[in-house]
C-alpha positions as CSV (number, residue, x, y, z in Angstrom):
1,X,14.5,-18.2,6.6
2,X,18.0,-16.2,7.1
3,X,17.7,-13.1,4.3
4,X,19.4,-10.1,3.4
5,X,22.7,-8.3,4.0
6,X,24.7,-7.0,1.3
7,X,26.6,-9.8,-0.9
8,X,30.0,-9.8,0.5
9,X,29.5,-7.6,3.0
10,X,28.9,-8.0,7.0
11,X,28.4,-12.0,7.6
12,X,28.8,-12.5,10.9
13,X,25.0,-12.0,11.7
14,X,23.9,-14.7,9.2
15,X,26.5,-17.5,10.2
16,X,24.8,-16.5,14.0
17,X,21.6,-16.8,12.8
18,X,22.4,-20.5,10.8
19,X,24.1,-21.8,14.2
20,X,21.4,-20.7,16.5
21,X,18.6,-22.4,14.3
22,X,20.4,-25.3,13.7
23,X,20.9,-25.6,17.9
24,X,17.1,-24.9,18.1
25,X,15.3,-28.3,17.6
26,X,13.3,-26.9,14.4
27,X,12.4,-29.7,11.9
28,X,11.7,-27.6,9.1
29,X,13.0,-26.9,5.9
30,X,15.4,-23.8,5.8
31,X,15.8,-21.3,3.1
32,X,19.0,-18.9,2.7
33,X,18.7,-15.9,0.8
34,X,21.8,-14.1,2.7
35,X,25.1,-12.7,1.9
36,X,27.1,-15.0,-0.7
37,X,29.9,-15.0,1.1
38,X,28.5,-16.4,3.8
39,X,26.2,-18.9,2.0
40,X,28.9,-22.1,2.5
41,X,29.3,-21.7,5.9
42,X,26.0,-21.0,7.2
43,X,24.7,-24.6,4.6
44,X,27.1,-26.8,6.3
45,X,26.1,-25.2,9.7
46,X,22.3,-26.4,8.7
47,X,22.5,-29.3,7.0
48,X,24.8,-30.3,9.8
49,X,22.1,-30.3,12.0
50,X,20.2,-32.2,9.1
51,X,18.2,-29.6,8.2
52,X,17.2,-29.7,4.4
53,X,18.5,-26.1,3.4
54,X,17.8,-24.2,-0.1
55,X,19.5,-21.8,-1.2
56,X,18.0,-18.5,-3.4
57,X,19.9,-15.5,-4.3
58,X,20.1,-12.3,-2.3
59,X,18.3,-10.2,-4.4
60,X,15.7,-7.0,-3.9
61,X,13.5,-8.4,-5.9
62,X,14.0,-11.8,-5.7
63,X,13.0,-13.6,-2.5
64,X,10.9,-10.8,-1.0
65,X,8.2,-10.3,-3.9
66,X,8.3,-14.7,-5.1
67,X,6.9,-15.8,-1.8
């Protein structure tokens, strides 16, 4: 899971986060819950690396409290 951030804030720490995963040999499902503006980038950087990715809004309580 890559989470939180502020929408349209800071995204350079996501799209890290996305690249190193998809580099790490992990066969399981990925869900983003980042910065928006960073949401594009860091999907194609996963399902690059054909990783099934979903992708849930960055909200307080959204991702945190559902799982």
């Amino acid at each position: 899971m890559i989470a939180g951030g502020v929408d349209y804030g800071e995204k350079a720490t996501a799209i890290r986060n996305a690249r190193l995963i998809a580099k790490s040999g992990l066969r399981a499902p990925v869900i983003y819950a980042g910065n928006v503006a960073a949401r594009e980038e860091a999907q194609e950087i996963l399902e690059g690396a054909s990783l099934k990715t979903y992708l849930v809004e960055n909200r307080a309580d959204g991702v945190y409290i559902k799982l």
